[in-house]
C-alpha positions as CSV (number, residue, x, y, z in Angstrom):
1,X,17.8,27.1,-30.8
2,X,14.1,26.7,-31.2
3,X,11.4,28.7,-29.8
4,X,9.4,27.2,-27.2
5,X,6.0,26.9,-28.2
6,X,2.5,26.4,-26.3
7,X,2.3,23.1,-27.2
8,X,6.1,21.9,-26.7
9,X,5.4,23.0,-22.4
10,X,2.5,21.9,-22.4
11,X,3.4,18.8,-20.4
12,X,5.7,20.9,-17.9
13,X,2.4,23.3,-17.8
14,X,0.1,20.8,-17.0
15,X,2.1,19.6,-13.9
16,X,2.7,22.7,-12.2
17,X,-0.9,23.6,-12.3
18,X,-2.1,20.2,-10.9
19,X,0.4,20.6,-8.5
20,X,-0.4,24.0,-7.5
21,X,-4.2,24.0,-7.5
22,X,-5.2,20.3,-8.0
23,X,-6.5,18.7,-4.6
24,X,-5.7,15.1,-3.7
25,X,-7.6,12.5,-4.8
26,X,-6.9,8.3,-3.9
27,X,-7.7,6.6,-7.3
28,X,-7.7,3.0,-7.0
29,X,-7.4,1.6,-10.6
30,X,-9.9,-2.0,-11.0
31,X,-8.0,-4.7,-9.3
32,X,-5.4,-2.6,-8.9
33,X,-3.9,-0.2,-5.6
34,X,-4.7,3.1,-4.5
35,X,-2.5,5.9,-5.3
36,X,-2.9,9.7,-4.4
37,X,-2.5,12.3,-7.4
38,X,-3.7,15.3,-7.7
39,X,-6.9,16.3,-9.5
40,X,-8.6,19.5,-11.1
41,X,-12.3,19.2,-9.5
42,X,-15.1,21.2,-10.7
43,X,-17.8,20.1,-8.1
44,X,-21.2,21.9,-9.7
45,X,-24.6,20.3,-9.2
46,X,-26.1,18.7,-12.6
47,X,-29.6,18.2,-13.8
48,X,-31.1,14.8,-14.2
49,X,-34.2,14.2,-16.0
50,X,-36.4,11.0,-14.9
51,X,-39.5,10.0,-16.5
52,X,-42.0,12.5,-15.0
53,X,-39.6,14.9,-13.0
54,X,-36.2,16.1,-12.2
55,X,-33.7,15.8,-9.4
56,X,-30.2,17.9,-8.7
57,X,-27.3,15.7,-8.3
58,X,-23.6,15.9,-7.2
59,X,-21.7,14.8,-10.5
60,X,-18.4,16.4,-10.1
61,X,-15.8,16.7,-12.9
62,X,-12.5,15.6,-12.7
63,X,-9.2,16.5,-14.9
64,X,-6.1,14.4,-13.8
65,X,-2.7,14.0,-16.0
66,X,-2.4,11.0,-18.3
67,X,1.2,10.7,-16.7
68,X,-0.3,9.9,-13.5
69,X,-3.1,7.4,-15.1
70,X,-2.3,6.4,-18.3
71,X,-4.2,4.6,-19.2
72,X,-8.2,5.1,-19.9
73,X,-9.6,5.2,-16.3
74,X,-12.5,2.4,-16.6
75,X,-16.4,1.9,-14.7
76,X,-14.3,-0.5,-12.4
77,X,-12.2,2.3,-11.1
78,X,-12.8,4.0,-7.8
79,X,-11.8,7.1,-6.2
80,X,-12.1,9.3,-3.2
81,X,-11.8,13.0,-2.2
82,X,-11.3,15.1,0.9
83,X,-13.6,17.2,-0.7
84,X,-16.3,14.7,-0.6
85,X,-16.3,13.1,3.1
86,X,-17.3,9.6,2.9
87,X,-18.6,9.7,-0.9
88,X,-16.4,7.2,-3.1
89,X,-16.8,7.5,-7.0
90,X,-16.4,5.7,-10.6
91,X,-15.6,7.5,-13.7
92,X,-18.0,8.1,-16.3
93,X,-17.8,9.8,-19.2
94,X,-14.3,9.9,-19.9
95,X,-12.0,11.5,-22.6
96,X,-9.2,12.8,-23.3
97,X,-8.9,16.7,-23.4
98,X,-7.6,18.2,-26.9
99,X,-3.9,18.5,-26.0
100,X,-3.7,15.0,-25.1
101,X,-1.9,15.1,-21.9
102,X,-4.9,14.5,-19.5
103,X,-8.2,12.6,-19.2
104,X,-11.2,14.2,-17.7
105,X,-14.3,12.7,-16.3
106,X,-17.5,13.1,-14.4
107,X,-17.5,10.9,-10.6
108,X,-20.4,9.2,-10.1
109,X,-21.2,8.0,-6.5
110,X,-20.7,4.0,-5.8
């Protein structure tokens, strides 16, 4: 019997820690319908720089599992969060972290 490594429960990882301390979002994939799944959201302020000054922004990151979207969420998409009454966001900036099993994103507010 082989030994379980890091990398072989990764998967089974991943979901128990969405499930456990993701919050809901609705993602509505372009043209497609709304689903809630649950999301990893680190809500910190960014910096933007204009031409001749600088404003703070909500740009939010969000991690969700590849087995919930799989494939690349896309400008088109939208989503919503309790956490964010009455904002509604694209992705931008997407990737795929280094193990593979989930993309994450910063919203940007539609």
């Amino acid at each position: 019997m082989d030994i379980p490594t890091l990398d072989s429960q990764r998967a089974a990882m991943d979901d128990v820690v969405l499930t456990v301390l993701g919050s809901p979002i609705i993602y509505t994939p372009s043209g497609g319908t709304a689903l809630t799944i649950n999301a990893l959201i680190n809500s910190q302020d960014m910096e933007k720089s204009y031409d001749q000054s600088n404003a703070i922004a909500l740009q939010p990151q969000f991690t969700i599992l590849k087995s919930a979207i799989p494939t690349k969420p896309l400008s088109g998409d939208r989503f919503t969060s309790a956490r964010f009454p009455g904002k509604t966001f694209k992705p931008t900036n997407v990737m795929q972290t280094k193990s593979g099993s989930r993309w994450k994103f910063e919203g940007q507010v539609v």
